[in-house]
C-alpha positions in Angstrom: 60.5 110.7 144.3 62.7 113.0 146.6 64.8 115.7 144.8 67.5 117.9 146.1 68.9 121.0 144.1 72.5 122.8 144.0 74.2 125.4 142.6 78.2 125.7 141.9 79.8 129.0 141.0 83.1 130.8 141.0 82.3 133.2 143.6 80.2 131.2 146.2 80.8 127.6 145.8 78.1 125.0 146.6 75.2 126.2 147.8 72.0 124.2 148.4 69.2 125.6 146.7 66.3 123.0 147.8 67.5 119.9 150.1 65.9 116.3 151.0 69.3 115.3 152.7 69.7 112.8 150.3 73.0 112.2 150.2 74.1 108.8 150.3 70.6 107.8 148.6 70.3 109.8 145.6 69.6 107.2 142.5 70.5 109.9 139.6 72.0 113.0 139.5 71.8 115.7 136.6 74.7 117.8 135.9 74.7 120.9 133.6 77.7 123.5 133.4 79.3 125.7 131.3 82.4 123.4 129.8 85.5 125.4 131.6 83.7 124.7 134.9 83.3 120.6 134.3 86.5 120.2 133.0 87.9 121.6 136.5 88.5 118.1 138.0 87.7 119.1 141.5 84.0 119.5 140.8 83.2 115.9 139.9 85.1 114.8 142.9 83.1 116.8 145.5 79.9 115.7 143.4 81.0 111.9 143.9 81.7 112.8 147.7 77.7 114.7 148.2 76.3 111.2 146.4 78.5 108.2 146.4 75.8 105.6 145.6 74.5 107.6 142.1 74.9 107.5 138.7 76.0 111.1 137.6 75.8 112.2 134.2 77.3 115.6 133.4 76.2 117.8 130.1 78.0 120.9 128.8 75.8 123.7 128.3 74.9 127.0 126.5 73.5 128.2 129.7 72.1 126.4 132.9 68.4 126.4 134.1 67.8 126.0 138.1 64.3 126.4 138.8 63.3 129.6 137.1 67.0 131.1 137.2 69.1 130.6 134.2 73.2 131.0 134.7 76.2 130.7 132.9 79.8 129.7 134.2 77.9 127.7 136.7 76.9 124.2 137.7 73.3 123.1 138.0 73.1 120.3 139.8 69.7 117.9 141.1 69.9 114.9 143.0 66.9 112.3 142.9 66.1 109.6 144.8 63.8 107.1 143.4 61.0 105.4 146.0 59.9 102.4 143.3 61.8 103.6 139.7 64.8 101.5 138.8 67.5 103.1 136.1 70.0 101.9 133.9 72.6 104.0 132.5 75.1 103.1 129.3 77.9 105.6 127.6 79.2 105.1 124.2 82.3 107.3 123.0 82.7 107.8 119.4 85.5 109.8 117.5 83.6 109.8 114.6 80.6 111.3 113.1 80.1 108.2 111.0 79.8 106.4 114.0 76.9 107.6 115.3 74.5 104.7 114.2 76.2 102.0 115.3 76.6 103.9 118.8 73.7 104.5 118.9 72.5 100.9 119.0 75.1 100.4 121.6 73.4 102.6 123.9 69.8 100.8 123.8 71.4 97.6 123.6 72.2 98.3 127.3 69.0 99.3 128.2 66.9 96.1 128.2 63.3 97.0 126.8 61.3 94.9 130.1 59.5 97.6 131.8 61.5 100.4 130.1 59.2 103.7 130.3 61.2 106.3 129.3 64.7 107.5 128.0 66.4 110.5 128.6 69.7 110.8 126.0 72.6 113.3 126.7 74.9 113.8 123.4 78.2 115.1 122.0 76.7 118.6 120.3 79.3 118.4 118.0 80.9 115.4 116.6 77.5 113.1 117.0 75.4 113.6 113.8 72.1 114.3 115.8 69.7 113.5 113.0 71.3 109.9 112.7 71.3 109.4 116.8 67.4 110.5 116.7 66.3 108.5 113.6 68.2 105.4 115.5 66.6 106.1 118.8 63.4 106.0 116.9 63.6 103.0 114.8 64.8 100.8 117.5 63.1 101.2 120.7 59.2 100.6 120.8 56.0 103.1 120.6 55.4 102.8 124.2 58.9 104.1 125.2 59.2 107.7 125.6 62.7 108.9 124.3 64.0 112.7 125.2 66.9 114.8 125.5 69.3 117.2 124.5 72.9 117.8 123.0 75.6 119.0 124.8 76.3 123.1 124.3 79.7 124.8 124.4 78.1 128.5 125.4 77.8 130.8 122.0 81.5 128.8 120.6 79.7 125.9 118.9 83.1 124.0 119.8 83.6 120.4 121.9 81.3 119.7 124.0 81.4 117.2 127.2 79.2 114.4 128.7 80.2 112.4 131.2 78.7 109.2 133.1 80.2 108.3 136.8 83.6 110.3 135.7 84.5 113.5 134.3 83.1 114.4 131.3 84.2 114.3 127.9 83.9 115.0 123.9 82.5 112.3 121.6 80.0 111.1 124.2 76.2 109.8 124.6 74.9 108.6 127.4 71.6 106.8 127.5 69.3 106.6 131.0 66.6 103.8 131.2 63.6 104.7 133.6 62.1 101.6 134.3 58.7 100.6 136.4 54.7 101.2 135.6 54.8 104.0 138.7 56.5 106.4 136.6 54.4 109.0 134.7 56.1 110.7 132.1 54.7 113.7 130.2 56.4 115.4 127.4 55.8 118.7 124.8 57.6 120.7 122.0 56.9 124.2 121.1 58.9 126.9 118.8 56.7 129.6 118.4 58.4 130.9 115.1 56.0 132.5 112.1 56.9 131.3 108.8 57.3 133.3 105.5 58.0 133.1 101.8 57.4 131.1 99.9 57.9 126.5 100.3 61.1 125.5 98.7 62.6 122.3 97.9 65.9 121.3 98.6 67.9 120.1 95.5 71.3 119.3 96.8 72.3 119.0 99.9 74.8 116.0 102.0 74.0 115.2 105.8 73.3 118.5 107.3 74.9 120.8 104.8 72.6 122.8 102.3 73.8 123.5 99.1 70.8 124.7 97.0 67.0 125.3 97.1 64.5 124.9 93.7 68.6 124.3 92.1 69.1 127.8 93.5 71.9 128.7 96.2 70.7 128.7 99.7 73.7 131.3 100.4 72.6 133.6 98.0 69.0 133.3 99.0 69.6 134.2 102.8 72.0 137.0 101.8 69.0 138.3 99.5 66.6 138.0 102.7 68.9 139.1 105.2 70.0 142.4 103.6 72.5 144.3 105.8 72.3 141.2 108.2 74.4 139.1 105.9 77.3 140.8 106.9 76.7 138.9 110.6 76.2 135.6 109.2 76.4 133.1 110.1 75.5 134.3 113.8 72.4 136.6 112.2 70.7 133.2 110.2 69.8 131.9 114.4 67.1 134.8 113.6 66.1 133.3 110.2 66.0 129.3 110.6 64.3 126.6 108.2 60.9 124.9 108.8 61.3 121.6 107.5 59.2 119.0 105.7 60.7 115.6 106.1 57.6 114.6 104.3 53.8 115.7 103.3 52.2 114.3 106.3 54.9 115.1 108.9 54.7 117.9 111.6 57.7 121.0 109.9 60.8 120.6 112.5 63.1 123.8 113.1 66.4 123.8 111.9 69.3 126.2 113.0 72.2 127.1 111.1 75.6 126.8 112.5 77.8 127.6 109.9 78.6 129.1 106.2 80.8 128.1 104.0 81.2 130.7 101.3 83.5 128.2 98.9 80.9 126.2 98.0 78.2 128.8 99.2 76.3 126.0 101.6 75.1 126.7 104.6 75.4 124.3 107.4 72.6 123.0 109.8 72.1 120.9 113.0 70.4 118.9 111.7 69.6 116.2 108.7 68.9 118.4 104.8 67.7 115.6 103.0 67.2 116.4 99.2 63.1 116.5 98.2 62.3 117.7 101.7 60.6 120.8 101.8 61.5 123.9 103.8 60.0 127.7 104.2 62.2 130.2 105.8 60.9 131.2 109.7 61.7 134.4 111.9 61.6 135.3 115.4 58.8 137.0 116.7 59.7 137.4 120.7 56.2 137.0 122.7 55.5 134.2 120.2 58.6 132.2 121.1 58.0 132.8 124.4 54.3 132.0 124.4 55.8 128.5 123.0 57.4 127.8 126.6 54.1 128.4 128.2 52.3 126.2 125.7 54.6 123.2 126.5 54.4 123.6 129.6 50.1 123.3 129.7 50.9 120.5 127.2 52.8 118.6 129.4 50.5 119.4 132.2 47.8 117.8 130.5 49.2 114.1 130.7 49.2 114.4 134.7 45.7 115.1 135.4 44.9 116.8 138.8 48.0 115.6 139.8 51.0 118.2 139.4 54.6 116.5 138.2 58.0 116.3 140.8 60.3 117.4 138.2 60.3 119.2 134.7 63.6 119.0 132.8 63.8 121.6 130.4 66.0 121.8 127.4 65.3 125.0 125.1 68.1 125.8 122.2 70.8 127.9 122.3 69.5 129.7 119.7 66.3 131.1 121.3 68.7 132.3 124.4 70.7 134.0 121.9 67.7 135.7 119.7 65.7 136.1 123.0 68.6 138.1 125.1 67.4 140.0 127.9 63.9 138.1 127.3 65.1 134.5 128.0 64.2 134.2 131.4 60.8 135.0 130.2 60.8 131.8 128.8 61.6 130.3 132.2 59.4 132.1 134.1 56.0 130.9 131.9 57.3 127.3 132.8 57.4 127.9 136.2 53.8 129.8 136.1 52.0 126.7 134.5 53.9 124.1 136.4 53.5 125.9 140.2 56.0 125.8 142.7 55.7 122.5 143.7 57.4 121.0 140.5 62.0 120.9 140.7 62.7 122.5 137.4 66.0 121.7 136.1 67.9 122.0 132.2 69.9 123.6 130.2 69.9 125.6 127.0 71.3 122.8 123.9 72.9 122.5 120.5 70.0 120.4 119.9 66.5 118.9 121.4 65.2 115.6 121.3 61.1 114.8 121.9 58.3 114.2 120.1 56.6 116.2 118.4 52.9 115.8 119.5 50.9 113.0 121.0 53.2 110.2 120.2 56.3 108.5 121.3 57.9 109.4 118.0 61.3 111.5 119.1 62.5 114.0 116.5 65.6 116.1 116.3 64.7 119.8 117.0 66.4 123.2 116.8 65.0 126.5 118.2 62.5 124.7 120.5 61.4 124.8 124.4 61.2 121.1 124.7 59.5 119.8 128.8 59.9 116.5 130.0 57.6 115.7 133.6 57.9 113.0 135.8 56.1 111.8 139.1 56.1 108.8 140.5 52.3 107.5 141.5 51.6 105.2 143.8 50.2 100.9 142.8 46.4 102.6 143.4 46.6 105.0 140.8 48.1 102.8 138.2 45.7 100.1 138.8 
């Protein structure tokens, strides 16, 4: 695997930040940029000029990662050229969030399951109903496959969002890529780092993502009660204060991040599946936890590669840590960096949502508020047989 790194900004253009010369033989390239930037027409033209022969897939962001740096208004960009690893890439537009299932399907049903590995999934943050996309991904693809990702950010607006395959990039959007071939290791890892408190709660009426009440009490009310002089900020002030949540007794509690209130019907809105009879406990930031979290994916991830370090990490935390974390979020960054040495390309972006297992399986979940790492090297016939 040969990877090659560049950076797009207002003031200074392209500049190579770590170059193979691949140019015409670059397999994949991964795009992330703020949204103004992608939507400027010129970009994906001179991208399509640096790698004629690839498949590009573009991602709005809430921030881009480039090795331990993390930018906004920019475009992070990192070409790869694959020595044995064949891919296959499908797009599905939908205009609808009711769509999202049957898109869904339409993605994996172009990635034929012979050999498949690993899939990495790009979304819509917006009109895709991420819980539905994950919970399809899931049921439909088999335990060996490894399925992560991210959804597409719009900065700190929560409004449309872009992905793009081989053309500009656009709302309503997700893109699958298929890794196939038995020389591909793939190591993956989820941390959030947030302490819970209060007391376990059960949600009593809720619709999709929107959460109307907790032990028949409303959810509004209850984070106004916790938030004090806070709730005056909501919903922005809640990304300090998100739900832990129980999808059932023996699963792993998943993070979830509110996005909106609506103080008609005093709900509160999520990124994320509220199914009623689930059980949830409030959670709140504690800063060298969260960023202890990267560090602890990172070792995680490192521990599926052995003595042997990975060629490329792609990291997607949530826009909600790099708003609670500030000043701090490079932090984040630089633990990654730390555990993985300087060896490893890291590239990502900050999302309205993760996608990756939770622990030791091949299980992907829908996650808010979390650093997730995926690694990859390519090995070599010996060490695979």
């Amino acid at each position: 695997m040969k990877i090659e790194q560049k950076e797009w900004t207002k003031s200074l253009g392209w500049v190579v930040k770590d170059t193979n010369e691949l140019l015409g033989k670059a397999t994949l390239v991964l795009v992330f940029g703020s949204k103004e930037v992608l939507t400027e027409s010129d970009r994906f033209d001179e991208i399509k000029q640096f790698y004629p022969k690839a498949d590009i897939v573009s991602c709005s962001t809430a921030g881009e990662i480039l090795d331990n740096k993390i930018s906004e208004e920019s475009i992070s960009l990192t070409a790869i050229s694959f020595e044995s690893t064949r891919i296959v890439t499908k797009k599905v537009q939908i205009s609808s969030t009711d769509e999202t299932v049957a898109a869904g399907i339409e993605v994996l049903s172009g990635l034929k399951k012979e050999d498949l590995v690993y899939v990495l999934v790009l979304s819509d943050g917006q009109i895709v109903n991420g819980s539905e996309l994950v919970k399809c991904l899931g049921e439909n693809l088999g335990d060996d496959v490894i399925v992560t990702g991210g959804f597409a950010g719009d900065g700190p607006n929560f409004g449309t969002t872009l992905v793009g395959l081989n053309e500009a990039p656009g709302n309503g959007n997700i893109v699958g890529i298929g890794f196939y071939g038995k020389n591909l290791k793939v190591g993956h890892a989820a941390r959030g780092g947030w302490d819970p408190f209060g007391p376990e709660r059960v949600i009593t009426k809720s619709k999709n993502n929107i959460l109307y009440e907790l032990d028949d009490h409303s959810v509004l009310d209850l984070y106004k009660k916790y938030l004090g002089d806070l709730a005056a900020d909501l919903p922005g002030s809640a990304l300090l204060f998100p739900l832990g949540i129980k999808l059932s007794e023996e699963s792993e509690p998943l993070v979830r991040t509110v996005l909106g209130v609506n103080e008609d019907d005093q709900s509160m809105i999520f990124a994320g599946g509220m199914p009623e009879g689930a059980t949830v406990r409030m959670m709140r930031s504690n800063f060298d936890r969260l960023v202890d979290a990267s560090s602890a994916a990172a070792h995680s991830t490192m521990e599926d590669f052995g003595s042997f370090n990975p060629d490329l990490a792609i990291v997607i935390s949530c826009a909600g840590r790099k708003f609670v974390l500030q000043e701090r979020v490079e932090e984040e960054i630089d633990k990654v960096r730390d555990v993985l040495g300087n060896n490893t390309v890291i590239s990502g972006f900050y999302a309205y949502g993760e996608i990756s297992p939770v622990v030791k399986s091949t299980k992907c979940e829908l996650h808010n508020q979390t650093m997730t790492i995926t690694t990859l090297k390519e090995v070599s016939n010996e060490i695979v047989e």
